[in-house]
C-alpha positions in Angstrom: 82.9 102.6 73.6 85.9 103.1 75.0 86.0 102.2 78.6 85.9 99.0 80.5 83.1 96.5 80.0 80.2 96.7 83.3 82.3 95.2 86.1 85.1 92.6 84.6 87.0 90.5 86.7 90.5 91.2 86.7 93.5 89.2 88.0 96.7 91.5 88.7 100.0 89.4 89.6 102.3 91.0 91.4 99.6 93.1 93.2 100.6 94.3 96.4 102.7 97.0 96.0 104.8 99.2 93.4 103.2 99.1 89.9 101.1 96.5 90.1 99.0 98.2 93.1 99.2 101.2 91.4 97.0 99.1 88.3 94.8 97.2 90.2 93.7 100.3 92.4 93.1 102.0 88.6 91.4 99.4 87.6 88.7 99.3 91.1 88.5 103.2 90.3 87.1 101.9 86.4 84.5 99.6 88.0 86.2 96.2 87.6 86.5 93.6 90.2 90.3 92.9 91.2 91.7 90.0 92.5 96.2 90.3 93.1 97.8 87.5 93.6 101.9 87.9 95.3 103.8 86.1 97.8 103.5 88.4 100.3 100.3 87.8 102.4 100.3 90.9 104.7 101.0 93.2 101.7 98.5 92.1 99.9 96.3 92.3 102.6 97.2 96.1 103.5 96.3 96.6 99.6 92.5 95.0 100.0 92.3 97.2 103.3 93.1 100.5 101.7 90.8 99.6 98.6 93.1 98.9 96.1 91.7 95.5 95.4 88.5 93.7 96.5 90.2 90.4 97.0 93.6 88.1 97.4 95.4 85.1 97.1 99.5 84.6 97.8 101.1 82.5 95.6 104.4 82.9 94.0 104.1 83.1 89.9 107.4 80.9 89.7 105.1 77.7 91.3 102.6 76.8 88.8 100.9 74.6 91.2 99.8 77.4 93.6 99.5 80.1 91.1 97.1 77.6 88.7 95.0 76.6 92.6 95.0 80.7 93.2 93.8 81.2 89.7 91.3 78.6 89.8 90.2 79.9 93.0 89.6 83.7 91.6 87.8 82.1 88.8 85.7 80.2 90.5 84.3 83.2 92.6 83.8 85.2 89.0 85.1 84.4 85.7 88.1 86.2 84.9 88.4 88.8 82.0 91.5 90.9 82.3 94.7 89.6 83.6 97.5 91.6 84.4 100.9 90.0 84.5 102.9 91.7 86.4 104.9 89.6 89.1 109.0 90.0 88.3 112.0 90.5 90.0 115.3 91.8 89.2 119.2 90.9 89.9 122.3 92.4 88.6 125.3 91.0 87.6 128.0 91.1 85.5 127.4 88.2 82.7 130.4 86.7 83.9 129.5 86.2 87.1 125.8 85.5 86.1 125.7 81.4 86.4 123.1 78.8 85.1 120.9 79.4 88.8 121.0 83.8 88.5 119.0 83.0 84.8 117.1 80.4 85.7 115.6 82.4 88.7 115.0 84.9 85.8 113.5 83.1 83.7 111.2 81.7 86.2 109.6 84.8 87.8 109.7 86.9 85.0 109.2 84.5 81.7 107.4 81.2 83.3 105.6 83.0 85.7 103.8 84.8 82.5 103.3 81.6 81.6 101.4 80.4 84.1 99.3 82.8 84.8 98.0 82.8 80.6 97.9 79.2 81.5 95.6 79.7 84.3 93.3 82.2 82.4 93.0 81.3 79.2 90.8 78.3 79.0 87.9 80.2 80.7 88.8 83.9 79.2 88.2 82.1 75.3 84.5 81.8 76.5 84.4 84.9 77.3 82.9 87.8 75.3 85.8 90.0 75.9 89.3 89.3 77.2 92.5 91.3 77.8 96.0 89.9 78.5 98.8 92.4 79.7 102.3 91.5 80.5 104.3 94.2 82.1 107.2 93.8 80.8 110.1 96.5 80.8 112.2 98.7 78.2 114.8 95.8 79.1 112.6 93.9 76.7 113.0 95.9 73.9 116.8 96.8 74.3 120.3 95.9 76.4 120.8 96.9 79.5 124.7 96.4 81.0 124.9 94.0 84.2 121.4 93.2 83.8 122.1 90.0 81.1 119.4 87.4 82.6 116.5 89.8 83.6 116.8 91.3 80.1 117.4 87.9 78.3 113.8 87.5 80.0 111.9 90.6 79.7 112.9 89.5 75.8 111.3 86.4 76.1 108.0 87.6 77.9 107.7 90.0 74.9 108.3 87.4 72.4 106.0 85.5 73.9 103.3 88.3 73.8 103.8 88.9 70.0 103.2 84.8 69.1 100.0 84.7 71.6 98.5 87.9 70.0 98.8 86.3 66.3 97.3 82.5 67.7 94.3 84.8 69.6 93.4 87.7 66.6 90.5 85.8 65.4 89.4 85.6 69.1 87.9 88.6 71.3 91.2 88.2 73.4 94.0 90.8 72.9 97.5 90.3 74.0 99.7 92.8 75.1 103.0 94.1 76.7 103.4 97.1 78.6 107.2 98.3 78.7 108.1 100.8 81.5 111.5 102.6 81.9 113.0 102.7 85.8 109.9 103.7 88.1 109.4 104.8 90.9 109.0 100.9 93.1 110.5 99.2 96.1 112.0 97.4 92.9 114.0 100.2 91.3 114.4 101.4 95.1 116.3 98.0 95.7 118.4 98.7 92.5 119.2 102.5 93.7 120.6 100.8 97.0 122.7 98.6 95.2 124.3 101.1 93.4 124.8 103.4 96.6 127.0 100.5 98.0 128.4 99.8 94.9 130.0 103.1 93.8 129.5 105.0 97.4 127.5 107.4 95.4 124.2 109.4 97.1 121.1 108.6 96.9 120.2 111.1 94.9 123.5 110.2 92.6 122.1 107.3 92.4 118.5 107.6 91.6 120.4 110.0 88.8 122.4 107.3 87.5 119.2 105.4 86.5 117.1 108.6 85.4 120.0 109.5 83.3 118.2 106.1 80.8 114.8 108.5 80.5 115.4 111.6 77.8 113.2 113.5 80.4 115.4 112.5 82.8 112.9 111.4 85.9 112.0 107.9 87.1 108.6 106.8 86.0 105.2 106.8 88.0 103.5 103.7 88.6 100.2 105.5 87.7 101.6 106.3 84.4 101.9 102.7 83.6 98.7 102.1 85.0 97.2 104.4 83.0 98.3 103.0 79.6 97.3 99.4 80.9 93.9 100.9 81.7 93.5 102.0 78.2 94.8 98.4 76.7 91.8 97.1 79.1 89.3 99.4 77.7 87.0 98.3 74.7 88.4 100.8 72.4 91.6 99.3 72.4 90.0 96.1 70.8 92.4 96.7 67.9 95.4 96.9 69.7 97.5 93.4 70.2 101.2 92.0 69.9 102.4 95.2 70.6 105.1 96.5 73.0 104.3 100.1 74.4 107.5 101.5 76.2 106.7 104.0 79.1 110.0 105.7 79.2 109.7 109.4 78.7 110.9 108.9 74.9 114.1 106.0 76.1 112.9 104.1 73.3 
């Protein structure tokens, strides 16, 4: 068998928009119940209206107060099976200018945020007869990006953390995995295409060429490409597959 288990419950951080929307809405279209979790109520809201996900919570990944109550929340209305950790957020910087508070911030969305939201699943996923843990990470996980020192730094740490988890949980029926895409096509990237337009004074499309220039097909990613790949970690074929990094990146890495 290779597809998903009859209806899992599955917890998508970062939900609302971009590629974590993109997975959750893959995942409804597999049969699974989704719960996302983001900061943004009214975008996460939109996404339950237009069927992307059957339910919500906002909480920012960063407070692991209200993203443990949001979790327990989810579970509580159906165990959870699948989590999806996708929250992050990127800043740019040269590392000289990149103090203590620019990493920390980092290292809190993008590291501890993964942290607790395995936190918040774990405990119930081990009695569980099937489990899957996805981080989305980023190719900034698996090499150097200039400007980018702290968000990289932490995409390496998330990864890390991935490859330890999936060793501790091998005997278990709970795989652990990292999802790594190139730049795609989000409101994130689009944030990091504006930057350089005010930057440099370059075009949009200069721009949004600068950053394709990273992908040897030279395009941006789509968020249902990564979506796809996270679908088939989720499915019970992949029941094989843990501690391991899968770039997205039109051949980057």
């Amino acid at each position: 068998m290779s597809g998903l288990p009859h209806s899992p419950h599955a917890l998508v951080t970062g939900g609302g928009r971009g590629i974590g929307r993109a997975i959750a809405a893959a995942l409804v279209g597999a049969g699974a119940t989704v719960t996302i979790i983001g900061r943004n109520a009214a975008v996460l809201d939109e996404a339950v209206n237009a069927g992307a996900a059957h339910f919500a919570a906002a909480a920012d990944v960063a407070n692991e107060t209200a993203l443990k109550a949001a979790i327990a929340e989810a579970h509580a209305r159906k165990p959870i099976d699948i989590l999806i950790a996708n929250a992050g957020s990127a800043e740019s910087a040269p590392f000289a200018k990149s103090d203590s508070d620019l990493f920390a911030r980092m290292m809190d969305i993008n590291f501890m945020g993964v942290v607790h939201s395995i936190h918040g699943v774990l405990p119930g996923m081990k009695d569980r007869p099937y489990g899957r843990i996805v981080v989305i990470a980023s190719t900034a996980g698996l090499k150097g990006y200039a400007y980018v020192s702290a968000y990289t730094a932490a995409k390496h740490a998330a990864i890390g953390l991935v490859r330890s988890l999936a060793l501790e949980l091998a005997a278990s029926h709970v795989t652990v995995n990292a999802v790594c895409p190139g730049f795609t096509d989000t409101d994130l990237v689009a944030g990091s295409i504006d930057n350089i337009m005010k930057k440099t004074g370059r075009s949009r499309e200069q721009a949004i060429a600068e950053l394709a220039k990273h992908n040897p097909q030279g395009r941006l990613i789509a968020p249902e490409e990564v979506a796809d790949v996270v679908l088939w970690l989720c499915g019970q074929g992949a029941s094989a597959i843990t501690g391991q990094a899968i770039a997205v990146a039109g051949g980057e890495i």
